[in-house]
DORO-463228 format. One line per field, with one value per residue: residue in three letters; residue number from 1; x, y, z of N, C-alpha, C in turn. Coordinates in nm, 2 decimals. Example, Ala and Ser with C-alpha at 12.3 -4.5 7.8 and 13.67 -1.06 7.14 Angstrom:
2
residu = (ALA;SER)
num = (1;2)
n_east = (1.32;1.28)
n_north = (-0.57;-0.22)
n_up = (0.78;0.71)
ca_east = (1.23;1.37)
ca_north = (-0.45;-0.11)
ca_up = (0.78;0.71)
c_east = (1.32;1.29)
c_north = (-0.33;0.00)
c_up = (0.78;0.79)
***
This chain:
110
residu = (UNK;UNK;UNK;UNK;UNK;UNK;UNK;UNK;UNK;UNK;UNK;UNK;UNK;UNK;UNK;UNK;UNK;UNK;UNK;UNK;UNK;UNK;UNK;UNK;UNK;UNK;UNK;UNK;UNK;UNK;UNK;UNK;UNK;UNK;UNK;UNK;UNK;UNK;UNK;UNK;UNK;UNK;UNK;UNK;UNK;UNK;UNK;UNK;UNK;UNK;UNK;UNK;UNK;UNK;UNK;UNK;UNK;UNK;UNK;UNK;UNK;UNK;UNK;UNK;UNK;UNK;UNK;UNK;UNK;UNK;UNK;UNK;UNK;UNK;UNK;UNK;UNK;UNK;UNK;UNK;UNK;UNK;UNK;UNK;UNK;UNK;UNK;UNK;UNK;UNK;UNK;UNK;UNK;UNK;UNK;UNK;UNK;UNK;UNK;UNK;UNK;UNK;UNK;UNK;UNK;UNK;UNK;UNK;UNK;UNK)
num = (1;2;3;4;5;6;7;8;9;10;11;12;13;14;15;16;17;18;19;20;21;22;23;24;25;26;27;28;29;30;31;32;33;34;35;36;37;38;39;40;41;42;43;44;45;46;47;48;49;50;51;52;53;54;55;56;57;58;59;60;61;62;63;64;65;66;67;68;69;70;71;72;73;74;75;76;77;78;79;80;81;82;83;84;85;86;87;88;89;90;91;92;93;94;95;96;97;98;99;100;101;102;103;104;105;106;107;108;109;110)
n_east = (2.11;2.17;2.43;2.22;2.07;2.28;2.34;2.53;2.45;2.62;2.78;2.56;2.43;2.59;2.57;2.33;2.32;2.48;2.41;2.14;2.19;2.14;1.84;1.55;1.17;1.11;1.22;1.36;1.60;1.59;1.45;1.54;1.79;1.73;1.59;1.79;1.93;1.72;1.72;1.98;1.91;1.93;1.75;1.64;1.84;1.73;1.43;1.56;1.66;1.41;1.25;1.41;1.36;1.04;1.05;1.12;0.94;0.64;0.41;0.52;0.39;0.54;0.77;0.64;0.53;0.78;0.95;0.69;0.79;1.00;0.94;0.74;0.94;1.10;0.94;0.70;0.44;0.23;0.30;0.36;0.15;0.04;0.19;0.12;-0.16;-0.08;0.03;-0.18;-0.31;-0.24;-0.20;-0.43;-0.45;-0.25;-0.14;0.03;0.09;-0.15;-0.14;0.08;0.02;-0.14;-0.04;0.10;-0.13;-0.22;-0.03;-0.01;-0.09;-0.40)
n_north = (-0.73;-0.98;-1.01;-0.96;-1.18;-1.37;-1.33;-1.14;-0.88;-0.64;-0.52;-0.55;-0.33;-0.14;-0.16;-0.09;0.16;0.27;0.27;0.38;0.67;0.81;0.73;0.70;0.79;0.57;0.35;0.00;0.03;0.24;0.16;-0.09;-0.09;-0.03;-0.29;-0.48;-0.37;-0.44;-0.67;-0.74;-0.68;-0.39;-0.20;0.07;0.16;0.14;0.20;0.50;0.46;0.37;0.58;0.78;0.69;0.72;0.99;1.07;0.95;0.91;0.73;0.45;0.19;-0.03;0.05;0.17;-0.09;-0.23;-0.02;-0.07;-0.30;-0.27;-0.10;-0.26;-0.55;-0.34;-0.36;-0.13;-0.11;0.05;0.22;0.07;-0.07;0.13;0.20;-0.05;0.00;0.21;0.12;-0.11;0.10;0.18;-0.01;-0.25;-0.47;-0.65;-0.89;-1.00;-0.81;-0.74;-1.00;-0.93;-0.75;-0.83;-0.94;-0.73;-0.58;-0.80;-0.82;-0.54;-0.41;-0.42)
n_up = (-0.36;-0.39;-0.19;0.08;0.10;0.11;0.42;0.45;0.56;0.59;0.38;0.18;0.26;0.20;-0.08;-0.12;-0.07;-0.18;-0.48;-0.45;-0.38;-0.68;-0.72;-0.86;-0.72;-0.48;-0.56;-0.48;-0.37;-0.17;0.02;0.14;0.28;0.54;0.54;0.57;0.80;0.99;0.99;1.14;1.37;1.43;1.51;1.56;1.38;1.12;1.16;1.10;0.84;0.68;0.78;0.61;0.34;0.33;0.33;0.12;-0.07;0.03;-0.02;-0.01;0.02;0.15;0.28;0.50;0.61;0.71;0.87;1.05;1.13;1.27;1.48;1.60;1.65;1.90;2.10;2.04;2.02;1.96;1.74;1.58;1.51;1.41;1.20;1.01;0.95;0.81;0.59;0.49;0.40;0.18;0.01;0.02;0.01;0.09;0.25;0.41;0.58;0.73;0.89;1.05;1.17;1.35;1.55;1.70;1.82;2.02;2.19;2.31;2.62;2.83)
ca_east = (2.02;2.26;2.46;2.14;2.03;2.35;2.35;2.58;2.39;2.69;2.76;2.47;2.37;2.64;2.56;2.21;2.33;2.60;2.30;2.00;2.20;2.11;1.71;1.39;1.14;1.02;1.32;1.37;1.73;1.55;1.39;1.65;1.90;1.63;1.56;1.92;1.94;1.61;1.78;2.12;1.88;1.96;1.62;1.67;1.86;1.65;1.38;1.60;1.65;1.31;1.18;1.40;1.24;0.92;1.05;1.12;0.80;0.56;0.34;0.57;0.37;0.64;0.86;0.59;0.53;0.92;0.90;0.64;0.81;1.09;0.85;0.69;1.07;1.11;0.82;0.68;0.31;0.08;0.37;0.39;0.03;-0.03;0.23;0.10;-0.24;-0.09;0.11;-0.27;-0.42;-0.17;-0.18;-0.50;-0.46;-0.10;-0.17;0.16;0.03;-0.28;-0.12;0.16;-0.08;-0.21;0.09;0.14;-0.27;-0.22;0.08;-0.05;-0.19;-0.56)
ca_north = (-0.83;-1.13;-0.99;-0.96;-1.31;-1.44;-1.27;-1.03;-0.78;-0.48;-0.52;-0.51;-0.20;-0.06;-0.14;-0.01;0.32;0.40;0.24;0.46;0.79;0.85;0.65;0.75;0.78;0.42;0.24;-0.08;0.08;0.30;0.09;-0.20;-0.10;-0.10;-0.43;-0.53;-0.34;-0.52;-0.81;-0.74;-0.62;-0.26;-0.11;0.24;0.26;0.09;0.36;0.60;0.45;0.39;0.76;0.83;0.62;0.78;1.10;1.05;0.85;0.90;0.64;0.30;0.08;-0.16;0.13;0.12;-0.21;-0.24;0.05;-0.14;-0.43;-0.21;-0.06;-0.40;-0.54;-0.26;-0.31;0.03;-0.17;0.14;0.34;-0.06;-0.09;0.30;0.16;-0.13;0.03;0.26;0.01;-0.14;0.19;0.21;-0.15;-0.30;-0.69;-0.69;-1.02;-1.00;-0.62;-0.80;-1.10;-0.87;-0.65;-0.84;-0.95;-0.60;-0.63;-0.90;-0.76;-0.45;-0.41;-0.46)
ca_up = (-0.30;-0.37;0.01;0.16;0.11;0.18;0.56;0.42;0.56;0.57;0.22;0.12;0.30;0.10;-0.21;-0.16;-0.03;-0.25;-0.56;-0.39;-0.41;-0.81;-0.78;-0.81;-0.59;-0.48;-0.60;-0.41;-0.28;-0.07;0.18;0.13;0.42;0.63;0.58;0.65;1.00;1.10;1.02;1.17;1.49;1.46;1.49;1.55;1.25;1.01;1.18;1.05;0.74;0.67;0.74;0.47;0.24;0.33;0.27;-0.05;-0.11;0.11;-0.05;0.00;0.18;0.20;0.36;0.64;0.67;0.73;1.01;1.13;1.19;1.35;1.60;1.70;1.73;1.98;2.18;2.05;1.97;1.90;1.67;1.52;1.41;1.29;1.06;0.96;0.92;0.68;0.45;0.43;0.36;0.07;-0.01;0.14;-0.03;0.16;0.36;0.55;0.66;0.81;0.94;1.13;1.24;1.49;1.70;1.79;1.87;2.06;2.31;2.39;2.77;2.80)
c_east = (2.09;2.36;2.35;2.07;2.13;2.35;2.47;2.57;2.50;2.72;2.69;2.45;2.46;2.65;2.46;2.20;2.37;2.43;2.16;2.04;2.15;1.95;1.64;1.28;1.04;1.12;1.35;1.53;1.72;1.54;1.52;1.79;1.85;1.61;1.70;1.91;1.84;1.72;1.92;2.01;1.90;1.83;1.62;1.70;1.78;1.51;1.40;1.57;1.49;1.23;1.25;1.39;1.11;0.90;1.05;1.01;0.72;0.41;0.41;0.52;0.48;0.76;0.77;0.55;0.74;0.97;0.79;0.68;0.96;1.06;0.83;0.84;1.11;1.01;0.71;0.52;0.26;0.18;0.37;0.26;-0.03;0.07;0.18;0.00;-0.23;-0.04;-0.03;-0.37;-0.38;-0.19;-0.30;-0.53;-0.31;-0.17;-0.08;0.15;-0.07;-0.22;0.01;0.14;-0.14;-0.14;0.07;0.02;-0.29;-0.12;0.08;-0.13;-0.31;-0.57)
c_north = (-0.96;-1.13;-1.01;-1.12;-1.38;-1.44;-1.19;-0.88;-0.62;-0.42;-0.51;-0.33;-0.11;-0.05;-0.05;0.16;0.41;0.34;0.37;0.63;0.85;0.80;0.77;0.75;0.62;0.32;0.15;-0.06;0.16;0.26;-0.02;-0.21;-0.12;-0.25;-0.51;-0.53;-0.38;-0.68;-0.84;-0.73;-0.45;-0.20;0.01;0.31;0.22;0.17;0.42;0.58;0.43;0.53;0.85;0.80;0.72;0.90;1.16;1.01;0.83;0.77;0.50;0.26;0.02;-0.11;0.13;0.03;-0.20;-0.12;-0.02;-0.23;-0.38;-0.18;-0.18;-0.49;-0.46;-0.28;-0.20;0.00;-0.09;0.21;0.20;-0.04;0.05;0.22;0.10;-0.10;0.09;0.24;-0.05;-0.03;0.21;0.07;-0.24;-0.45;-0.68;-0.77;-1.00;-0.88;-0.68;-0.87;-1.06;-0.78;-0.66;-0.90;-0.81;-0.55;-0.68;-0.86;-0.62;-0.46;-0.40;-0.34)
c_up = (-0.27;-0.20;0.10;0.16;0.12;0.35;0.53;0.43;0.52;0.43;0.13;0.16;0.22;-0.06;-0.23;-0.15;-0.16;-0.45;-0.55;-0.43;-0.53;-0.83;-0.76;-0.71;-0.60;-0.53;-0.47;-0.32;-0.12;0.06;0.24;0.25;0.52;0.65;0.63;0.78;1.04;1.11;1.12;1.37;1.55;1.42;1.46;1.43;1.18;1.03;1.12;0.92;0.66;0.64;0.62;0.35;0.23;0.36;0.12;-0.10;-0.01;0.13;-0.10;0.13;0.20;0.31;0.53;0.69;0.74;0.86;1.11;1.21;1.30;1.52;1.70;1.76;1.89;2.10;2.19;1.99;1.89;1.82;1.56;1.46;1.37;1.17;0.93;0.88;0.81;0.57;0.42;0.39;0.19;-0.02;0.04;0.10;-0.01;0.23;0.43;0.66;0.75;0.89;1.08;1.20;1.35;1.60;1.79;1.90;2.03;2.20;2.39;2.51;2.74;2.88)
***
């Protein structure tokens, strides 16, 4: 986490990888590269990385909030707020899930 809060993002990603291979399911290693590659701007992967979070754990909201925020990045609105929807089905007093939820809202065609 100390790389990833510096902007360290690559190094981190590798800590959390080579960290994640032996976790449980729901360990904060999981999702955690993800959150790098949003930050780096590598959507796609962090997509990737993500769905295997929530293969392993099908019930981290925080994994589809974090896909969510991939999607809406992308311009991908309605694949962005199914996300979001279901990080608050899992989580439904997430404020940041609400409050992120309605950009994507907001930018979709009328």
């Amino acid at each position: 986490m100390a790389f990833s809060e510096k902007g360290q993002y690559d190094q981190a990603i590798s800590d959390y990888n080579e960290g994640s291979a032996n976790q449980s399911k729901g360990c904060l290693g999981l999702r955690q590269p993800g959150k790098c590659l949003l930050q780096k701007g590598q959507y796609d992967q962090a997509i990737s990385d993500y769905n295997k979070a929530l293969e392993i754990n099908p019930r981290d909201g925080l994994a589809y909030y974090g896909r969510g925020t991939a999607y809406y990045q992308k311009g991908q609105y309605d694949q962005a707020i199914s996300d979001y929807n279901k990080a608050l089905e899992i989580s439904p007093k997430d404020a940041e899930a609400y409050y992120n939820r309605e950009w994507p809202i907001m930018k979709r065609p009328v």
